[in-house]
C-alpha positions in Angstrom: 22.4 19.8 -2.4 21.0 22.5 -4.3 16.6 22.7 -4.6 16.4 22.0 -8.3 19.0 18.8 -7.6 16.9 17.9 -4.6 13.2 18.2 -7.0 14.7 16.1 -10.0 16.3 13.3 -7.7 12.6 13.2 -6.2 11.0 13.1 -9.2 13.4 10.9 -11.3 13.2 8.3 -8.7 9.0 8.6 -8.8 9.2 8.2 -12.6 11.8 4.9 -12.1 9.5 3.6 -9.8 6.3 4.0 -11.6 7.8 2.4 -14.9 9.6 -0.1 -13.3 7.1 -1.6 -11.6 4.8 -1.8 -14.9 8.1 -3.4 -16.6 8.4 -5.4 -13.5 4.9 -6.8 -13.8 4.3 -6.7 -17.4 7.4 -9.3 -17.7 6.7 -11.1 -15.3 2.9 -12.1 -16.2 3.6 -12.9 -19.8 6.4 -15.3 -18.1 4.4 -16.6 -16.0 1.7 -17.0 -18.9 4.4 -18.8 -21.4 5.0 -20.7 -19.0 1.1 -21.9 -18.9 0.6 -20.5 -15.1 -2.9 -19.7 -15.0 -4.0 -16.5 -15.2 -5.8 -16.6 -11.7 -2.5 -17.9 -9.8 -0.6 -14.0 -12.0 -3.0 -11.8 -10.5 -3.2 -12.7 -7.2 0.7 -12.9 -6.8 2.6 -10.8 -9.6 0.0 -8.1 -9.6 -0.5 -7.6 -6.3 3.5 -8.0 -5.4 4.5 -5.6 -8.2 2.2 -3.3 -6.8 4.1 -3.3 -4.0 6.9 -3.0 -5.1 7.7 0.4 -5.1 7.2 0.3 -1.1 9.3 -2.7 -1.1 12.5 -1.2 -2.6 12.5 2.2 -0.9 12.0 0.4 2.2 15.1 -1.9 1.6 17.3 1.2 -0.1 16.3 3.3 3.1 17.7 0.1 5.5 20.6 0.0 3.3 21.3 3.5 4.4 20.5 3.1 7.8 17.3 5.4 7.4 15.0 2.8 8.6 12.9 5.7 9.9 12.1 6.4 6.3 11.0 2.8 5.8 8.5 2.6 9.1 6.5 5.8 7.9 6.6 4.5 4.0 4.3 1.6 4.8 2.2 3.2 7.4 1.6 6.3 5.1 1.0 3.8 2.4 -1.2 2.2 4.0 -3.3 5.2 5.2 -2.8 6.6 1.8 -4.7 3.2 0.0 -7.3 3.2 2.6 -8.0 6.7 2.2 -6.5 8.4 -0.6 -7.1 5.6 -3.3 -10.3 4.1 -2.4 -11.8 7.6 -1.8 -10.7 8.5 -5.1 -11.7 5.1 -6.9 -15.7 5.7 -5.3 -15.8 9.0 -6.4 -15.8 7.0 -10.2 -18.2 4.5 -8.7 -19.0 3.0 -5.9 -17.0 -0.1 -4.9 -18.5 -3.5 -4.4 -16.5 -5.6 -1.6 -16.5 -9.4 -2.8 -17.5 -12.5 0.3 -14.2 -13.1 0.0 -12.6 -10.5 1.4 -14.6 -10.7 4.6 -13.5 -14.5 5.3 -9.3 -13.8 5.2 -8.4 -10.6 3.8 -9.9 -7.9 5.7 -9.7 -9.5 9.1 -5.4 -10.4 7.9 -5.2 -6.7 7.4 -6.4 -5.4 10.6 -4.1 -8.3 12.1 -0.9 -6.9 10.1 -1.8 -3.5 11.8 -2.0 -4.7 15.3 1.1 -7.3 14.6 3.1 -3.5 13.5 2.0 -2.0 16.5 2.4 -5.0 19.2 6.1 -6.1 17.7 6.9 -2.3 16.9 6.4 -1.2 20.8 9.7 -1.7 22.0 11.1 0.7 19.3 12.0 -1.8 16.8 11.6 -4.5 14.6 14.1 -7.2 14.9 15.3 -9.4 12.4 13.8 -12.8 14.0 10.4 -10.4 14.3 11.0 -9.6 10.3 12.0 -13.0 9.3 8.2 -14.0 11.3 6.5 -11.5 9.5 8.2 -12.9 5.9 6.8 -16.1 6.9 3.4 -14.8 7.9 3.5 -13.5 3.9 4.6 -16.7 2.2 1.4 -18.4 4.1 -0.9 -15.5 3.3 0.2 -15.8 -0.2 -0.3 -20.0 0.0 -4.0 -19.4 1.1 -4.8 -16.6 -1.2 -3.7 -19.0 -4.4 -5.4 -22.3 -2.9 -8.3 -20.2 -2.1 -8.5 -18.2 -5.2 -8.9 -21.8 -7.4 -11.8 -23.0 -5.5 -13.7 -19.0 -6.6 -13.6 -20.3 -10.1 -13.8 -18.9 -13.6 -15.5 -15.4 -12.4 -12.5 -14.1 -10.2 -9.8 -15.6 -13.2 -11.7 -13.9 -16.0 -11.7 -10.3 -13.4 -8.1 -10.5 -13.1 -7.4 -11.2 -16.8 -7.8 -7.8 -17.0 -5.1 -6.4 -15.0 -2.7 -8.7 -16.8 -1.2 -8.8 -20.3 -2.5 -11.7 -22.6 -0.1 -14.7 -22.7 2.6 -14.6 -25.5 3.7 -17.5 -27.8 6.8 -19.4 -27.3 8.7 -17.7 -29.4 12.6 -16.7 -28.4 12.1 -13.0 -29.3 8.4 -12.4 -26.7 10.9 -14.5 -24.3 14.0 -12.3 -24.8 11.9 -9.0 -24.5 10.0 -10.6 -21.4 13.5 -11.6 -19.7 14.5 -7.4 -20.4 11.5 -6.1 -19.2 12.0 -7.6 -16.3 15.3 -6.9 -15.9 14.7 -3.4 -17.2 12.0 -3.3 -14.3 14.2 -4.3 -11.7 16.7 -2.0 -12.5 14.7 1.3 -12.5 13.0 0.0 -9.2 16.9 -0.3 -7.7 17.8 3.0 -9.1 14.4 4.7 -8.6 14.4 4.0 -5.2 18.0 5.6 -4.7 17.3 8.4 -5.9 14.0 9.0 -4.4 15.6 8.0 -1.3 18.6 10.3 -1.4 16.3 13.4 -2.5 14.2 12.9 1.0 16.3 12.5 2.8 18.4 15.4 1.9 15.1 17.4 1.8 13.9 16.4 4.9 17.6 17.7 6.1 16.9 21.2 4.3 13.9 21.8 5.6 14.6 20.4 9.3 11.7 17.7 9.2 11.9 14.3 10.1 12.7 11.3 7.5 9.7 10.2 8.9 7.1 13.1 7.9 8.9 12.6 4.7 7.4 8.9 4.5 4.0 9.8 5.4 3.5 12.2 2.9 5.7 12.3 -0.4 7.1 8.9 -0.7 4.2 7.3 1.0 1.5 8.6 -1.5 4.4 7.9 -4.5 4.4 4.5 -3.8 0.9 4.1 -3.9 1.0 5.4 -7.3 0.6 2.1 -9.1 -2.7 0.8 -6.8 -4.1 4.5 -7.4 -4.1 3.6 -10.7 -5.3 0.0 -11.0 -7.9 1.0 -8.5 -8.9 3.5 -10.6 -9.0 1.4 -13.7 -10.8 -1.5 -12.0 -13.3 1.1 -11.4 -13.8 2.5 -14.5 -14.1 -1.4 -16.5 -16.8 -2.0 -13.7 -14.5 -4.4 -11.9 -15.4 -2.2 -8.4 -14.8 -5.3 -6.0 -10.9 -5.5 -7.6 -10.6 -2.0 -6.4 -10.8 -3.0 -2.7 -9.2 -5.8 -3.2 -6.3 -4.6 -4.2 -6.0 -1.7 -1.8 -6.3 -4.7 0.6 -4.4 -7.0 -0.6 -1.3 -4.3 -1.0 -1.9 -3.2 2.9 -1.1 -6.5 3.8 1.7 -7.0 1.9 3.5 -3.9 2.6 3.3 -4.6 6.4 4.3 -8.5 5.7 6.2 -8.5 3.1 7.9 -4.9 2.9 8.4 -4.7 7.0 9.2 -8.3 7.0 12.0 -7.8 4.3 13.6 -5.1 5.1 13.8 -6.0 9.2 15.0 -9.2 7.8 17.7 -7.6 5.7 18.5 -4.8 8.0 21.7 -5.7 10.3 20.1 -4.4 13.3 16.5 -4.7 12.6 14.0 -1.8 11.3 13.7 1.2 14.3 10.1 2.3 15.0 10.0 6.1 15.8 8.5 6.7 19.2 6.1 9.3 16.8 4.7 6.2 14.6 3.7 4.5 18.1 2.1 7.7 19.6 -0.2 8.6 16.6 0.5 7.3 13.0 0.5 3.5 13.4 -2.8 3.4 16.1 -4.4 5.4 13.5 -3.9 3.3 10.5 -5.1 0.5 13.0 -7.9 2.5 13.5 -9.0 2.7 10.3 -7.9 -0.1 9.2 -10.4 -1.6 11.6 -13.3 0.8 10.7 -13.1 -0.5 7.3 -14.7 -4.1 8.3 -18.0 -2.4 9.6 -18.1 0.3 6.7 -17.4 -2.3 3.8 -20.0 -4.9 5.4 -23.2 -2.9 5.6 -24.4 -3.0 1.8 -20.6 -4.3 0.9 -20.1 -1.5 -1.0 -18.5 1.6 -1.0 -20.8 4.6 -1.7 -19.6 7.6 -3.4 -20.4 9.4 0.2 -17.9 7.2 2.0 -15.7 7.6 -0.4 -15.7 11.6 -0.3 -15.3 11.2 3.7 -12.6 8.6 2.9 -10.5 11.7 1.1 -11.8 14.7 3.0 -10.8 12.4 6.5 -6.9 12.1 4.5 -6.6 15.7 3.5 -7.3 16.5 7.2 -4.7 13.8 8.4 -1.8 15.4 5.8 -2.9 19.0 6.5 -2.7 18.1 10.5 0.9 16.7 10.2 2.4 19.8 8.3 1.0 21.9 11.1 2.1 19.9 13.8 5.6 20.2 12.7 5.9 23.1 10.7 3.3 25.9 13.0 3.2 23.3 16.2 7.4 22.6 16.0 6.3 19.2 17.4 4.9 15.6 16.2 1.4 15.0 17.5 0.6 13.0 20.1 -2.1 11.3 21.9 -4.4 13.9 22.4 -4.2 14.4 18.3 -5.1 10.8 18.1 -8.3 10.7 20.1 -8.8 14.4 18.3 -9.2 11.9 14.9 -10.3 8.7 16.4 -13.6 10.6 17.6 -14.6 12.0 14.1 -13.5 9.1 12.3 -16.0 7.1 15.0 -18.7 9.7 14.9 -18.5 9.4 11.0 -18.7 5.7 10.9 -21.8 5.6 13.2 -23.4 7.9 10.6 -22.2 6.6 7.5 -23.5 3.1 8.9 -27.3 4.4 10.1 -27.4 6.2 6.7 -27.1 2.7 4.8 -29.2 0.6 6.9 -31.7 3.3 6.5 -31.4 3.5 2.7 -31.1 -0.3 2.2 -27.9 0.1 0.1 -27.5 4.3 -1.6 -25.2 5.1 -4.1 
C-alpha cells in the first residue's frame, strides 16, 4: 500500500472514530434522557463508556485480525497518554481540582487495573477466563460508581448535565434521529476502527516498527481524542474536578472493559508483548501510582504539575522513537529505572513545593 493510501486510511479511521463516538454518545443520552434515566446515572456510564470507545473498537478490530499486539499497547499508551498528555494539557487552562470521591474508589481501582494488567499479563497473555474476570471486575466498578454517585447528590448531577445533551420530548421524529445517531455512531466506530487499524498496521510493516510502537504512539493518543477534549472543556466551564475524573474514570475502563472485551472475544486470548512487560506497562503503573500522592496534597493539579505532566510524556514518546529507530531495539529495564528516578525525584519536589506553599497555582 502506497504512502498517500496508508495516511488517508489513518486519518479516515481517526475522523470515524471521533464523530462516531460523539453520535454514539449524543444518541445514547437523549435515549437514555426520553426514557426519564437521570441525568447523573448518563454521565457516569454513557459518557465515560463512549469515551472509551474508540479504544474499545480498535482493540476488538485488532483481535479480530489477530494483531492483539496492537490492542495491548492501545490501552497502555492510552492510558499514559490521559495521565500525561490530557491532564497536562487540561492544567495548563487551569488547574484541576480532584473531588473526595475519587480518593475513596477511583484512584486506588486505577492503580489496581494497572497492577491486575501487569500480574495477569506476565505469562505473555491474557486469556479469555482472565478477560471474562476483568469484564466482570467492570460491570461491578460500574454498579458502585452509579450507587455511589446517587448518594453525592444534586452538585455531581448538575456537573455532569454539562457533558450531556438536554433530554428530548417524546416525540417519534427526536426518537427516530436518536435511534440513527446511534446507529450512525456505531457504524463509523466499526468502520473507523478498520481502517485505522489496517493503516497501522500496514505502516508499521513499511517502516519495519512493531504493531506495538504503533499503539503507543499514533492510535494510542487518537483514541484519547475524545477525553482530550472533554477534559479540556470541563476545564474551561470551571468544572476542573470532571477533568480528572474522567481521565480516571477512562483508565479504568480501558484496562477493564477494553482488555476485558477483547481477551474475552479473542479465540486465543489477548498476547502481551514481552516489550509491554519490560518497560511500557510498569511505567504506566508507575505513574499511575504517583498520581495518588500528587493529586492528594492540595487535591489539585497546579499548572506546574501539569507542564511536568507533558514535558515527562514528550520525553517518554521522544525515548521510544529512538529506541527503535537510532537504538534498533525496544527499551528495557535499565530505560525504566532511567524514567522511574526522574519521575520520583519530580514527585518529591513537586510534593515539598505544595506543602510549602499551602496549595500554589
Amino acid at each position: 500500500m502506497d504512502p498517500a493510501t496508508i495516511a488517508f486510511s489513518i486519518l479516515g479511521g481517526f475522523v470515524g472514530l471521533i464523530i462516531g463516538g460523539e453520535l454514539l454518545v449524543r444518541g445514547a443520552s437523549n435515549l437514555a434522557a426520553a426514557f426519564k434515566v437521570p441525568p447523573l446515572i448518563i454521565g457516569l456510564t454513557v459518557v465515560a463508556l463512549g469515551t472509551s470507545a474508540p479504544e474499545l473498537a480498535v482493540s476488538v478490530q485488532s483481535c479480530y485480525v489477530g494483531k492483539t499486539d496492537l490492542a495491548v499497547g492501545n490501552v497502555v499508551g492510552s492510558n499514559l497518554a490521559n495521565l500525561l498528555f490530557i491532564l497536562g494539557t487540561a492544567a495548563l487552562v487551569g488547574p484541576l481540582a480532584v473531588s473526595n470521591q475519587l480518593f475513596r474508589l477511583d484512584i486506588p481501582v486505577m492503580i489496581a487495573a494497572a497492577a491486575a494488567l501487569f500480574a495477569l499479563g506476565s505469562d505473555g497473555e491474557i486469556s479469555r477466563g482472565e478477560g471474562i474476570t476483568l469484564t466482570i471486575a467492570m460491570v461491578l466498578y460500574l454498579i458502585w460508581t452509579v450507587n455511589e454517585g446517587k448518594r453525592e447528590g444534586k452538585k455531581l448531577e448538575e456537573e455532569l448535565r454539562e457533558l450531556t445533551p438536554d433530554p428530548v420530548p417524546h416525540n417519534w421524529r427526536q426518537f427516530t434521529a436518536n435511534i440513527a445517531s446511534l446507529i450512525g455512531g456505531l457504524i463509523l466506530l466499526v468502520g473507523g476502527a478498520d481502517w485505522l487499524v489496517k493503516g497501522c498496521v500496514d505502516l508499521a510493516t513499511q517502516w519495519g516498527v512493531s504493531e506495538l510502537v504503533i499503539g503507543l504512539t499514533i492510535v494510542a493518543i487518537g483514541t484519547s481524542l475524545p477525553e482530550l477534549v472533554i477534559s479540556i472543556l470541563a476545564s474551561l466551564r470551571g468544572k476542573r474536578d470532571l477533568a480528572v475524573g474522567n481521565v480516571v474514570g477512562s483508565n479504568i475502563l480501558n484496562v477493564l472493559a477494553v482488555v476485558g472485551i477483547s481477551a474475552s472475544v479473542a479465540p486465543a486470548g489477548v498476547n502481551v508483548d514481552p516489550q509491554s512487560l519490560r518497560f511500557d506497562i510498569p511505567l504506566m503503573l508507575a505513574v499511575s501510582a504517583a498520581c495518588f500522592p500528587i493529586f492528594l496534597t492540595g487535591k489539585q493539579v497546579s499548572r506546574l504539575e501539569g507542564a511536568a505532566m507533558l514535558l515527562f510524556y514528550v520525553a517518554y514518546l521522544a525515548w521510544l522513537v529512538y529506541s527503535f529507530a537510532v537504538a534498533g531495539q525496544a527499551p528495557g529495564y535499565g530505560s525504566l529505572m532511567g524514567f522511574l528516578a526522574p519521575l520520583g525525584v519530580a514527585m518529591v519536589l513537586l510534593l515539598v513545593r505544595r506543602r510549602r506553599s499551602g496549595g500554589g497555582r
